[in-house]
PASEBA-1860 file (N, C-alpha, C; in nm, 3 decimals):
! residues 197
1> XXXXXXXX> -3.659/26.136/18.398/-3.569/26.205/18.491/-3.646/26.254/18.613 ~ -3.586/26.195/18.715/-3.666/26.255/18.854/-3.602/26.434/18.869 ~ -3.673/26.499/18.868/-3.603/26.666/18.820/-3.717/26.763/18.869 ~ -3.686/26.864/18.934/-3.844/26.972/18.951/-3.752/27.106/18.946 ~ -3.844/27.226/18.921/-3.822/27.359/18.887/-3.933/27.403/19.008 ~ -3.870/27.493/19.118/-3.977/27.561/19.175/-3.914/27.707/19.186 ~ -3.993/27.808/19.183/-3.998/27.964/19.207/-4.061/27.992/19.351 ~ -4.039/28.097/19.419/-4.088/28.119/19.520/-4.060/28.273/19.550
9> XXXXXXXX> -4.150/28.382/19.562/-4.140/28.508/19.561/-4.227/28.603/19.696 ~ -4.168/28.623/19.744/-4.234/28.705/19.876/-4.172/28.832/19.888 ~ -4.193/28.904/19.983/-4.120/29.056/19.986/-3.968/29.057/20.056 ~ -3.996/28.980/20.025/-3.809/28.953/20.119/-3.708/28.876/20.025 ~ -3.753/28.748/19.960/-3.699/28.708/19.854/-3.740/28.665/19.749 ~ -3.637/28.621/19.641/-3.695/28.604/19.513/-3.620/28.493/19.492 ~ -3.676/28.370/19.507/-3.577/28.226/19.459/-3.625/28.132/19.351 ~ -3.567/28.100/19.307/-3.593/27.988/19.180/-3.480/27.895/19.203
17> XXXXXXXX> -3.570/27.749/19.220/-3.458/27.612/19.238/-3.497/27.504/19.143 ~ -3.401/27.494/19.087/-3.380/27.320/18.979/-3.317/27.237/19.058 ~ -3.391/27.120/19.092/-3.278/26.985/19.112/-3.293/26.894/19.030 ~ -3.198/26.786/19.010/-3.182/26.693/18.866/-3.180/26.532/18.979 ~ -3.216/26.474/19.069/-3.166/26.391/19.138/-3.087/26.240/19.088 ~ -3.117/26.245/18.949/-3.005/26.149/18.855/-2.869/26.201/18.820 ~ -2.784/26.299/18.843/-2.750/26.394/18.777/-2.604/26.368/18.843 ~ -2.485/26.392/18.831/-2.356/26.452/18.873/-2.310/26.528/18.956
25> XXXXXXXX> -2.381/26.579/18.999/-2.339/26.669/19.119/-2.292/26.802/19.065 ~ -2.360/26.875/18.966/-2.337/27.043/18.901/-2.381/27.099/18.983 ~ -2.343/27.184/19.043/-2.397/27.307/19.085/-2.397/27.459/19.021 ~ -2.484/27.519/19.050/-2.462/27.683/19.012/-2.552/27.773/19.088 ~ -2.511/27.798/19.195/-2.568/27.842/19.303/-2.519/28.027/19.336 ~ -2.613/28.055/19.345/-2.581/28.259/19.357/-2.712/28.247/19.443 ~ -2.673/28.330/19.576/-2.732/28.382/19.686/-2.729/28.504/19.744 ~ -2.574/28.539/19.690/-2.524/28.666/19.728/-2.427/28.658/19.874
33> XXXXXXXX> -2.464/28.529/19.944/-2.385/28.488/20.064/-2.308/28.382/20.038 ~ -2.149/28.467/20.038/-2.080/28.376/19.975/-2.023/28.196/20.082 ~ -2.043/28.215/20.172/-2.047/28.032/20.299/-2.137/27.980/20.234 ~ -2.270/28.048/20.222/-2.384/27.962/20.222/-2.349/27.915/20.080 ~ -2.331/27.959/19.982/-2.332/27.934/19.839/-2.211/27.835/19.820 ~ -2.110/27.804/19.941/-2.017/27.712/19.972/-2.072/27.609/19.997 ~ -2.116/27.605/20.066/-2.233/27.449/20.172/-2.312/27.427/20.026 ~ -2.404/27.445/19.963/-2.511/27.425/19.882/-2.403/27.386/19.783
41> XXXXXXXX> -2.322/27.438/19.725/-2.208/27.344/19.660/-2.166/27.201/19.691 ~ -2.150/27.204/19.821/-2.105/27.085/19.899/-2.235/27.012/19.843 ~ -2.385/27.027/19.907/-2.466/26.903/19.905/-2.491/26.869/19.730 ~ -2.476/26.969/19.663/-2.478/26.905/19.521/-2.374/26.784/19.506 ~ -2.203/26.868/19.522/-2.115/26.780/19.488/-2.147/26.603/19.550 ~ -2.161/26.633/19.674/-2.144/26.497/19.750/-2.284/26.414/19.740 ~ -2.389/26.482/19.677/-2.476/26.383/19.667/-2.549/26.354/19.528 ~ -2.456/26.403/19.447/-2.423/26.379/19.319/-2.578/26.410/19.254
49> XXXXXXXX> -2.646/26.531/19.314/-2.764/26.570/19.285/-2.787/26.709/19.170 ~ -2.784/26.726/19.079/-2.741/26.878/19.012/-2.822/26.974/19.100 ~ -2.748/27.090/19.110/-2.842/27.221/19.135/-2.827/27.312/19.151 ~ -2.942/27.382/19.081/-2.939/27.498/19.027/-3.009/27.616/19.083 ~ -2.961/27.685/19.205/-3.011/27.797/19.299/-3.002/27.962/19.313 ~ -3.031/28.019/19.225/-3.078/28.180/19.206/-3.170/28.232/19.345 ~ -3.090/28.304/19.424/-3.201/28.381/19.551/-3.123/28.539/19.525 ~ -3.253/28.589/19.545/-3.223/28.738/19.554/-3.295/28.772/19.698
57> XXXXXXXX> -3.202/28.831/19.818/-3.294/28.838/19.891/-3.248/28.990/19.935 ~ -3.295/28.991/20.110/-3.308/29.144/20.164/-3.176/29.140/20.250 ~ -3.084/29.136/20.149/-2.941/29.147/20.250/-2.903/29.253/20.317 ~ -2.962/29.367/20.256/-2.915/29.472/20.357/-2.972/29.479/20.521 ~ -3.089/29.400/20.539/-3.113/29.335/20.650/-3.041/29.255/20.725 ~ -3.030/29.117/20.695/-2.958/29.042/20.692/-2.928/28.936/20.651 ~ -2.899/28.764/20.687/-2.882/28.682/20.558/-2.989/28.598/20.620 ~ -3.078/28.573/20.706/-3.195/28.531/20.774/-3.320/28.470/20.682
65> XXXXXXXX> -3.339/28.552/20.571/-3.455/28.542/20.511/-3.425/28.475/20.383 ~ -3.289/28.501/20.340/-3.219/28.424/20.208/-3.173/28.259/20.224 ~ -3.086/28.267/20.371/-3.095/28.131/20.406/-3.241/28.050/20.407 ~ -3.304/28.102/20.495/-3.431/28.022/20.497/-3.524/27.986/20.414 ~ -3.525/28.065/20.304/-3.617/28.064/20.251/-3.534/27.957/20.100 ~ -3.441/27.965/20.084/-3.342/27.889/20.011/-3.367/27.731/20.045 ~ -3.372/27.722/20.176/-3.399/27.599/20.210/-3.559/27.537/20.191 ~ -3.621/27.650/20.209/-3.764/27.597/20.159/-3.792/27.538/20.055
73> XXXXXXXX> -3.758/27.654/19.923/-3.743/27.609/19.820/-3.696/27.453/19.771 ~ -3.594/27.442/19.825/-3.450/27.368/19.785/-3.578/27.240/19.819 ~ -3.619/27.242/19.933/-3.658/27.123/20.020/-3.786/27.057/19.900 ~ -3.888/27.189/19.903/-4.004/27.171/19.812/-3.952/27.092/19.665 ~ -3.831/27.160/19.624/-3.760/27.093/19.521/-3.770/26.915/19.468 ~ -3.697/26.917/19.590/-3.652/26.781/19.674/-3.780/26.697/19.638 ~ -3.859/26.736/19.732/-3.968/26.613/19.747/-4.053/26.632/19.586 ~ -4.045/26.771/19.543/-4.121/26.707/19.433/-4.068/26.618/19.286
81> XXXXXXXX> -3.890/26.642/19.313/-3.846/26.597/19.223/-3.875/26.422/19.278 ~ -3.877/26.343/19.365/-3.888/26.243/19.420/-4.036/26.153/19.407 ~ -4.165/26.254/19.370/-4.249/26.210/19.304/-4.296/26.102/19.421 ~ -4.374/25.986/19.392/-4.430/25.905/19.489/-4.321/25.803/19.535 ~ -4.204/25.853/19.545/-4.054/25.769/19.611/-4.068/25.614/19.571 ~ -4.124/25.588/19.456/-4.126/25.464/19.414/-3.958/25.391/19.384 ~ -3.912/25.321/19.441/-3.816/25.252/19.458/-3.722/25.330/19.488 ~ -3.677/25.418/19.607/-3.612/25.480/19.656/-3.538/25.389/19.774
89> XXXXXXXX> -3.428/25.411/19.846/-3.373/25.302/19.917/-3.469/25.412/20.042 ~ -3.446/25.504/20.079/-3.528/25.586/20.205/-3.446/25.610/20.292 ~ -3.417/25.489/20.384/-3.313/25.562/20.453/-3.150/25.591/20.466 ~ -3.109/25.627/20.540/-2.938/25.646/20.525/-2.886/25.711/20.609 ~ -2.758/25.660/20.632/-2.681/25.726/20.691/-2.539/25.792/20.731 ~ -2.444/25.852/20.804/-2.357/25.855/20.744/-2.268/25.916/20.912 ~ -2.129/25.897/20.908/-2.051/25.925/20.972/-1.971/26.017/20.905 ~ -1.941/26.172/20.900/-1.908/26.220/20.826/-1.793/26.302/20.877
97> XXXXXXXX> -1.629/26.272/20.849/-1.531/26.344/20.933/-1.495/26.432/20.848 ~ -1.450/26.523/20.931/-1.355/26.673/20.836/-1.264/26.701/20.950 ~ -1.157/26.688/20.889/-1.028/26.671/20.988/-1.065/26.657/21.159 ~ -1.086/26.781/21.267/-1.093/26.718/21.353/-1.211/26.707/21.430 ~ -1.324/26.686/21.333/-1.473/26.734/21.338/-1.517/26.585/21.304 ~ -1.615/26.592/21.376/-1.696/26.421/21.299/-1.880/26.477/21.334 ~ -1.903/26.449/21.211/-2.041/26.454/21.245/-2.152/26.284/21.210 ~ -2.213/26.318/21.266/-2.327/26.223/21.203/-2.495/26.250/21.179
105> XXXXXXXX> -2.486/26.169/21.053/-2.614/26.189/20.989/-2.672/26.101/20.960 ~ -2.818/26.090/20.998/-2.948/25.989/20.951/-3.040/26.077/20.922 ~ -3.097/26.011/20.801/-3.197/26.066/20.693/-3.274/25.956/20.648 ~ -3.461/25.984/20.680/-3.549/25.845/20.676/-3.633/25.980/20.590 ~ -3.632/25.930/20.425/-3.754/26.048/20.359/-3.885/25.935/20.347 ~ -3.917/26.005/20.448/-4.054/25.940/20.514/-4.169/26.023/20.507 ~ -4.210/26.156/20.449/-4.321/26.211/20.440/-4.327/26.296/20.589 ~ -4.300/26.245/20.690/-4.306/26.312/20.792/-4.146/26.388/20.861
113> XXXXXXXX> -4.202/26.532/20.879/-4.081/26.652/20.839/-4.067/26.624/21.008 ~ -3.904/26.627/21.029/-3.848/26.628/21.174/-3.740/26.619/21.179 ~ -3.714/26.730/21.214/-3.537/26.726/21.282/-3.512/26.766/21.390 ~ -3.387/26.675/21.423/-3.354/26.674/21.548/-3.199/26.702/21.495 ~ -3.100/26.851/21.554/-3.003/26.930/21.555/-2.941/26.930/21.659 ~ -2.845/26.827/21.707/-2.749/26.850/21.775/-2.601/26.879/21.760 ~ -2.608/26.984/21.685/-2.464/27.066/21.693/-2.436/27.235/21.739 ~ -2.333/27.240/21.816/-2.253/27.352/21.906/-2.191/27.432/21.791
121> XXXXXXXX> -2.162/27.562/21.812/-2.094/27.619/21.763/-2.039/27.692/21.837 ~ -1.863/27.728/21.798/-1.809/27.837/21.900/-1.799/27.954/21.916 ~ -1.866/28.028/21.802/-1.882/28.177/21.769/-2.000/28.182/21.673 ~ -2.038/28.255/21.680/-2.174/28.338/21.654/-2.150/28.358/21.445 ~ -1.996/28.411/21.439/-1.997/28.407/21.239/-1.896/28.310/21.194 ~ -1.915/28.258/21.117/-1.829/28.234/21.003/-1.757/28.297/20.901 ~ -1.653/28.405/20.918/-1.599/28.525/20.842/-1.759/28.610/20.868 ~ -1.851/28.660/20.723/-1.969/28.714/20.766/-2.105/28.649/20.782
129> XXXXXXXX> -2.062/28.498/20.803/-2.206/28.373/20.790/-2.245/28.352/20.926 ~ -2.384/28.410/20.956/-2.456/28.366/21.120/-2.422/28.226/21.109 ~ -2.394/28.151/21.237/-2.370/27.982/21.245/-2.491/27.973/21.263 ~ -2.608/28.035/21.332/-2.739/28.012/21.421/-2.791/27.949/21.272 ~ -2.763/28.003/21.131/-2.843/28.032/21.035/-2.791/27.878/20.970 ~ -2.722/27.791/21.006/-2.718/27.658/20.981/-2.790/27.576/20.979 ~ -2.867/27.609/21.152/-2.997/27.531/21.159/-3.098/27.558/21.111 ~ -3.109/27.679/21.084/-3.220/27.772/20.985/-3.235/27.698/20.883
137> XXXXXXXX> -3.138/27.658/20.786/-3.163/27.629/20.671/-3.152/27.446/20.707 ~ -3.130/27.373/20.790/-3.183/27.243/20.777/-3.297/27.252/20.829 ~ -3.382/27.326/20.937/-3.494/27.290/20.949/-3.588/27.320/20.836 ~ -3.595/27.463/20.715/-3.648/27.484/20.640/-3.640/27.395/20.520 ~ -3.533/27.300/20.482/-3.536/27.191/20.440/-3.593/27.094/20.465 ~ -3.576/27.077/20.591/-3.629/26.912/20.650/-3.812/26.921/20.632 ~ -3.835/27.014/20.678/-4.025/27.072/20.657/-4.067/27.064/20.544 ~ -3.979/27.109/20.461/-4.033/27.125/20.334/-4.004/26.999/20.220
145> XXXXXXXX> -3.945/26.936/20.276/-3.840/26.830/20.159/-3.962/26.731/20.240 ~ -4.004/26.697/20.369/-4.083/26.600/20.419/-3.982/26.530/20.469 ~ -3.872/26.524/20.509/-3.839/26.425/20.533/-3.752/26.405/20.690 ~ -3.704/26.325/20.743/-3.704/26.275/20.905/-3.518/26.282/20.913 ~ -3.471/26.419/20.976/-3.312/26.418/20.988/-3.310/26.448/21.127 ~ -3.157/26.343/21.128/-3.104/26.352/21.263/-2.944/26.436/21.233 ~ -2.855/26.558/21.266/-2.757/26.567/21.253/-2.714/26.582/21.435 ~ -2.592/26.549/21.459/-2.554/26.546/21.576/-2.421/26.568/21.535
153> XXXXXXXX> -2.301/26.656/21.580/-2.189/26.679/21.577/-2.142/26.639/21.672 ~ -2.045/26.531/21.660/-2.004/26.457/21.806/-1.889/26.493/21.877 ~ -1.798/26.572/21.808/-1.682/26.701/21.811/-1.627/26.744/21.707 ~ -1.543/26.827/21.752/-1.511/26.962/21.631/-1.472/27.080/21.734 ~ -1.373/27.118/21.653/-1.307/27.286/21.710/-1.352/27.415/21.653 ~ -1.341/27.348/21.504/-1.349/27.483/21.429/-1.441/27.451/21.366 ~ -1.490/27.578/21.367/-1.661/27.622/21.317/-1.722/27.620/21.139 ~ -1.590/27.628/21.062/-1.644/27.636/20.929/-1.623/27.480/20.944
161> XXXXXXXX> -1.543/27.393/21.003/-1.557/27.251/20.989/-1.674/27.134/21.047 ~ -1.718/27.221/21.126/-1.859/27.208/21.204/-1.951/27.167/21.082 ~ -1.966/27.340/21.025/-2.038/27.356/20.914/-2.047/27.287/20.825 ~ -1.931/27.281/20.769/-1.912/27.183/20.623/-1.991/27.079/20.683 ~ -1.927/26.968/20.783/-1.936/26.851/20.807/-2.102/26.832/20.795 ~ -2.165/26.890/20.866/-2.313/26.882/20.863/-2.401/26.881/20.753 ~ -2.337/26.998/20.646/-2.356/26.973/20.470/-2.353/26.866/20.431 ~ -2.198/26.844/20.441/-2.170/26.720/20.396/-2.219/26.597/20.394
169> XXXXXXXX> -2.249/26.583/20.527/-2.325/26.486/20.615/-2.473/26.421/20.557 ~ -2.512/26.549/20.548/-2.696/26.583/20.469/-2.665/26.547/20.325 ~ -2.547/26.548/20.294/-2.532/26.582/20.110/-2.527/26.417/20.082 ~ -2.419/26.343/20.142/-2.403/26.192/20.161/-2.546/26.106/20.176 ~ -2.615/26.131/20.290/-2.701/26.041/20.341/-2.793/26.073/20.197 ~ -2.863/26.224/20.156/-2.960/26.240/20.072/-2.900/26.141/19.931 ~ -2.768/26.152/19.929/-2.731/26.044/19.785/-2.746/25.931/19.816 ~ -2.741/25.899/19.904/-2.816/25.707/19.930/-2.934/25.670/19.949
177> XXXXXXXX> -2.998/25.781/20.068/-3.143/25.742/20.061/-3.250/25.760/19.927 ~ -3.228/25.865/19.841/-3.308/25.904/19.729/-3.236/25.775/19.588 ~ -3.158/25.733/19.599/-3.095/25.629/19.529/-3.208/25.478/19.489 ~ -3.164/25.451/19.362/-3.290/25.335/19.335/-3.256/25.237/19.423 ~ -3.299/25.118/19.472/-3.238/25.012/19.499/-3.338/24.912/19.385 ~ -3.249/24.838/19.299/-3.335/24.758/19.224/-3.388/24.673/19.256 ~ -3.381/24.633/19.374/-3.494/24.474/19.393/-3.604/24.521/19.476 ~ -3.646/24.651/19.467/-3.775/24.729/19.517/-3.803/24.854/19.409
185> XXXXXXXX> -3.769/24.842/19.263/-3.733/24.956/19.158/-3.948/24.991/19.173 ~ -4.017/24.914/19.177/-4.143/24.913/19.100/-4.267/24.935/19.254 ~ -4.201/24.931/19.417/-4.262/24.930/19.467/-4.219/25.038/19.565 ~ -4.275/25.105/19.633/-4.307/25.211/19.767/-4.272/25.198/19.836 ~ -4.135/25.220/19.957/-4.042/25.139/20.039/-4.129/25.141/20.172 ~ -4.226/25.136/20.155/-4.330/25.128/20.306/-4.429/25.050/20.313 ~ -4.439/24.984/20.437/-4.556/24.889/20.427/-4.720/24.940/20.430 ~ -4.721/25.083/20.410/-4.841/25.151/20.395/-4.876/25.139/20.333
193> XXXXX> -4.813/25.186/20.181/-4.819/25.208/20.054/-4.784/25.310/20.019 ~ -4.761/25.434/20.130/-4.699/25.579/20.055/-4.677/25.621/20.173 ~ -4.543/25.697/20.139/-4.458/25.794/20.206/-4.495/25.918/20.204 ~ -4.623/25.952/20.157/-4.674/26.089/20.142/-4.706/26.158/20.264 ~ -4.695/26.070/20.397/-4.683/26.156/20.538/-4.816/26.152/20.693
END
């Protein structure tokens, strides 16, 4: 089973993440922020990845340090459940609509961490969710997971549909690219020899 357990504890938060990347798409996610714990639902469901996310952070501050650091985790998760990406398809992508929102997503887990975020938002919260804190948590993913995302929101009105879509987006592409392809099951999808960066 491609699967990792990581902990991560600083003075601000306290997180522990399981991912299963063979798995169904379970989630059981507690953050204490109830959007964010919406979205992290989403990328389990849609990329049929289990996971399992406990953060305790410094909310009476604000949700800054829980998002981010969630994504670190999550990311570190990621790449270590993925091991030396031996027969992984790598890249992917995806056109991802939510009613009158379309986003798009490319995802190359290539060892080398980079994202490029082109999406608007029209207000500053989501009921009580910073939007700023969207990109927060894909860049702290993308760094930490290693791997090369493009999201671009190409329109959209409304802001939790923004949101979703971009989850979504990330949740899709990560279920194809981390996916076996069998007529490369035994070899390293790079002409290097490793995706290690």
């Amino acid at each position: 089973m491609r699967s990792a357990i990581l902990s991560r504890k600083t003075r601000e938060t306290d997180i522990t993440a399981k991912v299963s990347l063979d798995g169904t798409g379970v989630s059981a996610v507690r953050t204490g922020v109830g959007f964010f714990d919406h979205m992290l639902d989403q990328i389990a469901r849609h990329s049929l990845v289990d996971i399992e996310l406990d953060a305790k952070g410094d909310l009476h501050i604000d949700q800054h340090h829980t998002v981010e650091d969630a994504g670190i985790v999550l990311g570190q998760a990621f790449r270590q459940a993925l091991g030396d990406m031996r027969g992984i398809t790598r890249y992917a992508d995806v056109l991802l609509p939510m009613d009158e929102t379309l986003t798009r997503v490319a995802l190359d887990i290539s060892g080398r961490p980079f994202l490029v975020f082109r999406t608007t938002f029209h207000h500053a919260k989501i009921g009580e969710f910073d939007t700023d804190l969207v990109r927060e948590f894909f860049q702290a993913f993308t760094m930490h997971a290693g791997v090369t995302l493009h999201v671009e929101t190409l329109y959209g009105l409304n802001d939790h549909h923004i949101a979703e879509s971009c989850f979504k987006g990330l949740a899709r592409a990560l279920g194809a690219a981390i996916a076996i392809d069998p007529r490369q099951k035994d070899r390293i999808p790079s002409t290097k020899g490793s995706l290690a960066g």
